[in-house]
C-alpha positions in Angstrom: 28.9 -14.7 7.1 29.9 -10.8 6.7 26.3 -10.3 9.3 28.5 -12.8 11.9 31.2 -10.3 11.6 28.8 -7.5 12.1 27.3 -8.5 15.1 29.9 -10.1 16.9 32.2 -7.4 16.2 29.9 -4.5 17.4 29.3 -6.5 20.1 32.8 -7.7 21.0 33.7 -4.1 21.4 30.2 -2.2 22.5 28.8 -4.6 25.0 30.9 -3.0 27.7 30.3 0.9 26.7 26.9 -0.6 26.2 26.4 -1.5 29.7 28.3 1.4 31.2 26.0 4.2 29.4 22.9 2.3 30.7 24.2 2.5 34.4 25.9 -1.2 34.5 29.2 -1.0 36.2 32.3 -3.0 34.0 32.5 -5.5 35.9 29.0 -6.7 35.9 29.1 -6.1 32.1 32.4 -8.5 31.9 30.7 -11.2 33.9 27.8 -11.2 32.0 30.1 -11.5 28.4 31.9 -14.4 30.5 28.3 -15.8 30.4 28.3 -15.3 26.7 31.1 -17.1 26.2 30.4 -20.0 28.6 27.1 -20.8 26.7 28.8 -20.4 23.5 30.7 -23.7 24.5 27.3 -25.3 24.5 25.8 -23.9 21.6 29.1 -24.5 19.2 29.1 -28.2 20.3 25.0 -28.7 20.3 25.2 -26.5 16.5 27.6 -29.1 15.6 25.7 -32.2 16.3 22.6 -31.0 15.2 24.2 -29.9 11.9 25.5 -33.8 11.2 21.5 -34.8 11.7 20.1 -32.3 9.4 20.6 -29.7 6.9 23.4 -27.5 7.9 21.5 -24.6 6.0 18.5 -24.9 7.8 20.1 -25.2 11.4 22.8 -21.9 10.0 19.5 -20.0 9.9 18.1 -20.8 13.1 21.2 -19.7 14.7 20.7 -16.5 13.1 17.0 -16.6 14.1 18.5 -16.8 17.9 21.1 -14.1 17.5 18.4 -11.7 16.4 16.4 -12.7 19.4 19.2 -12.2 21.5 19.6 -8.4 20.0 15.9 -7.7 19.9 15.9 -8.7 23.9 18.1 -5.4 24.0 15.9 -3.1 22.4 12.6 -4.5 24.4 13.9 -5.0 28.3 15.7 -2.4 30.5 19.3 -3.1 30.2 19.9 -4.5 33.8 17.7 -7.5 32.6 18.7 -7.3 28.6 22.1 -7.8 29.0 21.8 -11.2 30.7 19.1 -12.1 28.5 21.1 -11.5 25.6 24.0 -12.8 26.8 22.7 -16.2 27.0 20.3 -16.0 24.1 23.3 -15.1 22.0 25.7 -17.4 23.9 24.1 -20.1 21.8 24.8 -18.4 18.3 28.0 -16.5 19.0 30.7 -19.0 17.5 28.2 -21.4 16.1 28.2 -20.1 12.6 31.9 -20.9 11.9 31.7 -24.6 11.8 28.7 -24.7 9.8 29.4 -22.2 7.5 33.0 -23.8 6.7 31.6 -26.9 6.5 29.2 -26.1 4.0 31.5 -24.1 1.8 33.6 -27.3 1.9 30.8 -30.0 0.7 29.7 -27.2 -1.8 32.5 -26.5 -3.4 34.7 -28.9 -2.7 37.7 -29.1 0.0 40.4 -29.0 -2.9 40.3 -24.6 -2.3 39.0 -24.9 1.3 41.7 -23.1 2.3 41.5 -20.1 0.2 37.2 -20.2 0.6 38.0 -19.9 4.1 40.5 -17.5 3.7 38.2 -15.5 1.5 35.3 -16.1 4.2 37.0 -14.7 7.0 38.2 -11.5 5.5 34.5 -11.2 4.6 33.4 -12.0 8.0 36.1 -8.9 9.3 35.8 -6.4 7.4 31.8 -6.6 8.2 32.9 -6.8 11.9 35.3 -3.5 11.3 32.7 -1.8 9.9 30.0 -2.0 11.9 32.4 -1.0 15.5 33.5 2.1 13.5 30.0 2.5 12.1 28.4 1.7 15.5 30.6 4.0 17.2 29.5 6.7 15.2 26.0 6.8 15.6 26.3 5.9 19.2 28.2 9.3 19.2 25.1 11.3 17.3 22.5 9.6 19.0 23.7 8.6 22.6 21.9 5.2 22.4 22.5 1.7 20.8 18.9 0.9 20.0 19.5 2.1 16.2 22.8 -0.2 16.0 20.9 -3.3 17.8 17.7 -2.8 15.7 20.0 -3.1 12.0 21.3 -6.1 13.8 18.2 -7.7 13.8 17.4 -6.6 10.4 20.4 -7.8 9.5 20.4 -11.3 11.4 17.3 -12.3 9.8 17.9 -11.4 6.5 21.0 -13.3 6.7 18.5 -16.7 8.5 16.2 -15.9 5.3 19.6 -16.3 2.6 20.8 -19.2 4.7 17.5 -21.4 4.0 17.5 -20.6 0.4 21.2 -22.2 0.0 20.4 -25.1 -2.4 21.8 -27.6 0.4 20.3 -30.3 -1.1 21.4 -29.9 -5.0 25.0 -28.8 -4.4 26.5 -30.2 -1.2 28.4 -33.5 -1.7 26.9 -34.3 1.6 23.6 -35.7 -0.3 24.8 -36.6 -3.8 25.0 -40.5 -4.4 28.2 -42.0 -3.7 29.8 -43.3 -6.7 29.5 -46.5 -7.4 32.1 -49.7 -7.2 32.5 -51.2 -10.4 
């Protein structure tokens, strides 16, 4: 969840800067994260009943496969194209992760601490977020590009798809354990 934080948050405050250094005026750059956040609708709700119709590990990972489709877009095509590319590539991952990722936590370990798990999860999913815009700022300021940034993200997203099969879905989450029986 801290790699959601990661790329969200560099995104969430570079996409703009992004656009403007590759010759994209603001306003074009905000239309195109309206986009983003448009599709998002559809890939929250499609991630959601998907997730009920099969292992909510295996459909976390895909989403993460997406979102580093979505950055490695920006690294291959010239930015006038990449931007809208990614922004409906990612569109589909951007909030998509939260409901799956709480709802695993709470048929994993239980919804008796959900509260504090989520707690826990989000300060996680920040501080990766704060991180990464400070870090991202920084080597955007050495190198004058965000190809670096957007290539870790990638790196980063997939690793994060790879962790999210290996969760033990099927051993752990009361989702598939045998209901107790009536006496």
């Amino acid at each position: 969840y801290m790699v959601c934080g990661v790329t969200t948050g560099v995104m969430g405050v570079h996409f703009v800067p992004f656009a403007l250094n590759e010759g994209i005026d603001k306003g074009t750059a905000a239309i195109a994260f309206g986009l983003l956040s448009g599709v998002n609708l559809i890939g929250v709700a499609l991630a959601g009943i998907i997730s009920d119709q099969l292992k909510r590990k295996d459909v976390l990972a895909v989403i993460y496969m997406i979102r580093a489709l979505a950055f490695f877009c920006l690294i291959i095509f010239p930015a006038s194209t990449g931007l809208w590319i990614f922004a409906v590539i990612a569109g589909m991952s951007w909030l998509a992760t939260v409901p799956l990722t709480s709802s695993l936590t709470s048929e994993i370990y239980g919804v008796k601490n959900i509260g504090m798990l989520a707690g826990v999860l989000t300060l996680i999913h920040q501080l990766g977020g704060a991180a990464a815009v400070y870090a991202a700022g920084l080597i955007f300021t050495s190198t004058g590009a965000y190809n670096l940034i957007f290539s870790a993200s990638v790196i980063l997203l997939i690793g994060a798809a790879l962790l999210s099969f290996m969760v033990r879905e099927k051993a752990y989450s009361s989702r598939f354990q045998a209901a107790p029986s009536v006496a």
